[in-house]
N, C-alpha and C positions, 0 to 999 in steps of 0.2 A: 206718640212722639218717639218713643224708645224702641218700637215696631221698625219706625224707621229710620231709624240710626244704626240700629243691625243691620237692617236690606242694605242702606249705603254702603257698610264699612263692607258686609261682604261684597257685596257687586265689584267693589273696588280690586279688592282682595283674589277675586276668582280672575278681574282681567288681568290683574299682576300676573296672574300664577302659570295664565295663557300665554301671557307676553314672555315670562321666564322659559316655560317647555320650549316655546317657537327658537329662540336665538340659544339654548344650549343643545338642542337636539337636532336629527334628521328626518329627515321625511322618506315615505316607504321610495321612493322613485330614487331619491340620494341610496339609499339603503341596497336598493336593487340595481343600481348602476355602478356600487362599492364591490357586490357580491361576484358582478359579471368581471369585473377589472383581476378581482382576486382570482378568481377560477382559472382565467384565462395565462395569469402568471404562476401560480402553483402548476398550470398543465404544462406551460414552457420550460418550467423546471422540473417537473419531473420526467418529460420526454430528453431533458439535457443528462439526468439522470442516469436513465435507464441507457444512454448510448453511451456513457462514458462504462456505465459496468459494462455493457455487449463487447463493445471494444475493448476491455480488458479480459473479458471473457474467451473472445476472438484468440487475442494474442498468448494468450496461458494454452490454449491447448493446441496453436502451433509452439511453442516452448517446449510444452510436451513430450508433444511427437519428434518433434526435432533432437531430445535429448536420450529416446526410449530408441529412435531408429540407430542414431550412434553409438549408445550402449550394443546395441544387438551384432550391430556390424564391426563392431570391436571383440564379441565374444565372437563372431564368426571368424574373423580372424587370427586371433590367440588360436583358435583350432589348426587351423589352415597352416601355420607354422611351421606344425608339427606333423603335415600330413607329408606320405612318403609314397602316396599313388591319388592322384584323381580322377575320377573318370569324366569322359566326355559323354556326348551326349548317344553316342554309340553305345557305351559301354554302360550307360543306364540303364538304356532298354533292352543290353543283355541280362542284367541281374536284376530287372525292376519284381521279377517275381521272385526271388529270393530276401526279397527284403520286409519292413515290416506292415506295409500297406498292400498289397497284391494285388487286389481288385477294388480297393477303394478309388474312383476316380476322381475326388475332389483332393484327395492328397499328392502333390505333384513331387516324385525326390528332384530338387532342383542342382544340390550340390552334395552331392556321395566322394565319398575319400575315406582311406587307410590311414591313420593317424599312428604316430608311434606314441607308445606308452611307455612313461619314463616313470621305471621305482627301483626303487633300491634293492627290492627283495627278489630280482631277477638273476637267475643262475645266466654263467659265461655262456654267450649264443643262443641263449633263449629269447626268442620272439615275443613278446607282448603287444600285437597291433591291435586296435581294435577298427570298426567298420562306423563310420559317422553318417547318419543322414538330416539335409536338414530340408525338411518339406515345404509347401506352399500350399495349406490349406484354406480350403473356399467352399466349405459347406455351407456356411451361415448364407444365407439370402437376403439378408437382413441389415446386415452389418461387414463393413473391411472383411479381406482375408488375416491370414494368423500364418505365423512363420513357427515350425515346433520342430524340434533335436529330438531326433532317436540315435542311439549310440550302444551298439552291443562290443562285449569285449569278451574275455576269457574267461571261465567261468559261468558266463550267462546263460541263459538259458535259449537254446537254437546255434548261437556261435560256432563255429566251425574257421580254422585257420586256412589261409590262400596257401598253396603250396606251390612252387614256382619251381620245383624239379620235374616236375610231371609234366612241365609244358615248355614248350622252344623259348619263348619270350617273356615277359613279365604280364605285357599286355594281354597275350595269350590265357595265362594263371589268373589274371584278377577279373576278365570277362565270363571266364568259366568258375566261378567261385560257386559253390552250392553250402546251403546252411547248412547245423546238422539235420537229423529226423525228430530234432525235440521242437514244439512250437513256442517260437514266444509270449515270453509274457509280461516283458516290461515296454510299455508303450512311451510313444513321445509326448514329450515335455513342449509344454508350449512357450516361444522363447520371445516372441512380442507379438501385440495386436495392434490393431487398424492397419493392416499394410494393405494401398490400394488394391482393389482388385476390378478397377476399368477396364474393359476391354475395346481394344482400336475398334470405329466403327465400319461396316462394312466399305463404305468406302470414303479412301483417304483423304482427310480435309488438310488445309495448310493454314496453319503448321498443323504436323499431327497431333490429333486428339485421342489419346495420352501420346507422349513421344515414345518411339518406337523403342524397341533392345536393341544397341547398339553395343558392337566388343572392340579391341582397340586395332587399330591399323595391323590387315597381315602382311604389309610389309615391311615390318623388321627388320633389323639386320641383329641375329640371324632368322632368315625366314622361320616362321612360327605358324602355325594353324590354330584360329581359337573356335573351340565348338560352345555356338549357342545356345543356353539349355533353359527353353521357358515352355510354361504349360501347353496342352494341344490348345485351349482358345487362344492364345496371345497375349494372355496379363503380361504387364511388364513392372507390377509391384514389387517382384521378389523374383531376378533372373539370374547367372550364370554365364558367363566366358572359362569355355575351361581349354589351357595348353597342357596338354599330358605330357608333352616330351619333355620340358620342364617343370613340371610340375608348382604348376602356375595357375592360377584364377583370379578373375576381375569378379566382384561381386556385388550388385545391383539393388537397393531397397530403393522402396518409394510409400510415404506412410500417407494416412487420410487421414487429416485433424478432423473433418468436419462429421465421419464418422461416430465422434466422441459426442456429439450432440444430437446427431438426426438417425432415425430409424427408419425412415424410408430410403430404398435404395434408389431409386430416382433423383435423391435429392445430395447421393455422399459422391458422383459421380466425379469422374475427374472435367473440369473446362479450365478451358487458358484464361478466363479471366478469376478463376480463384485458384491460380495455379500456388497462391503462396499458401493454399493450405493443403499443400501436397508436396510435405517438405521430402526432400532426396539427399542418401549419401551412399557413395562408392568407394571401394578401394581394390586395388592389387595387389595380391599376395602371393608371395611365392614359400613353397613350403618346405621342410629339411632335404636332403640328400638321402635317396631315399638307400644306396650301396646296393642294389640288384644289380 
């Protein structure tokens, strides 16, 4: 009798305990239709995620670029101030072998000038100019070009002064400049990176792809000649306008944000539809009086 009074009570006891699991718990189907609902909202947010850091990613290193290209073009300028000859694009390729790249052909001099040097420890009618160059290098394959300052002055090593009694004109004295017989030895300074280095494709798409080097209206008043001075392929990341007779230059950068991220060069190129990561800035300068 007491045999089964146990069996009762459990039996009872076990269907309770069934009935209890079933209404507070799930079933593996609820379980696996919970798991899929989850995944698929953890992956909508983390794809909202990852596009909100991209696009702040995006935009920080056009920030960037935009703030390193204006630093640069502002140190080029502060130079340019103070310059008292510059040359065109003629006058490059008269002293492009006196200067400090010779046969390097990935170093372009894009903007060369005489700069005056101002110090206090200058005797009465002592000349302190020195010779500025600022190149356009594109060796990397890999990566933007690099914009880098070489600057020799007195003292230095190679330096040799223009001498403008020995010749009819100024222009004359500063195309026939020769260094001394000592070889340099202080090389250039690199003054920003990623500056595009696209080149226009063989033939011209509309609009162009990159936009072309342009200098400003020659006619002025008073009539002006600007000599354009960009590499032999046709980068237009880092150009030149230069007026000698007043001693005047328009100066050109054009940076590649996306260079900051990608190493294949297939992929930093310049196109119009990401042209806003190919931030641009110019100015024109005109430089001191130079008294020749």
């Amino acid at each position: 009798m007491m045999i089964k009074i146990l069996k009762f009570i459990f039996k009872n006891q076990f269907k309770a305990s069934k009935f209890i699991d079933k209404s507070a718990g799930f079933t593996l189907v609820e379980l696996l239709i919970a798991l899929a609902m989850s995944s698929v909202m953890i992956t909508v947010l983390l794809q909202f995620m990852i596009s909100i850091i991209t696009t702040d990613s995006d935009e920080q290193i056009k920030i960037n670029s935009e703030q390193e290209i204006q630093t640069a073009l502002d140190d080029i300028s502060r130079d340019l101030q103070q310059a008292i000859y510059i040359y065109d694009a003629a006058g490059i390729d008269k002293i492009k072998d006196e200067l400090r790249y010779p046969s390097d052909d990935t170093k372009t001099p894009i903007l060369v000038f005489w700069k005056r040097e101002i110090s206090d420890n200058n005797s009465p009618g002592e000349d302190n100019s020195s010779l500025v160059v600022y190149y356009l290098d594109n060796s990397s394959s890999t990566m933007a070009a690099r914009i880098s300052k070489w600057q020799i002055e007195k003292d230095d090593e190679g330096f040799a002064p223009f001498n403008i009694a020995q010749y009819n004109t100024v222009e004359d004295a500063m195309n026939n400049w020769q260094k001394s017989g000592t070889a340099y030895t202080d090389a250039a300074d690199v003054l920003i990176d990623y500056v595009d280095q696209t080149t226009p494709p063989p033939v011209p798409t509309t609009p162009p792809t990159p936009p072309p080097a342009t200098c400003p209206n020659n006619s002025t008043t008073p009539p002006i000649t600007w000599s354009k001075i960009t590499p032999s392929n046709g980068m237009t990341g880092f150009y030149a306008c230069v007026d000698k007779a007043n001693t005047t230059a328009k100066v050109f950068i054009r940076g590649n944000a996306l260079a900051r991220r990608e190493s294949d060069p297939n992929l930093i190129k310049y196109e119009n539809d990401k042209k806003s990561y190919f931030p641009t800035a110019s100015a024109i300068v005109q430089g001191a009086k130079s008294g020749y």
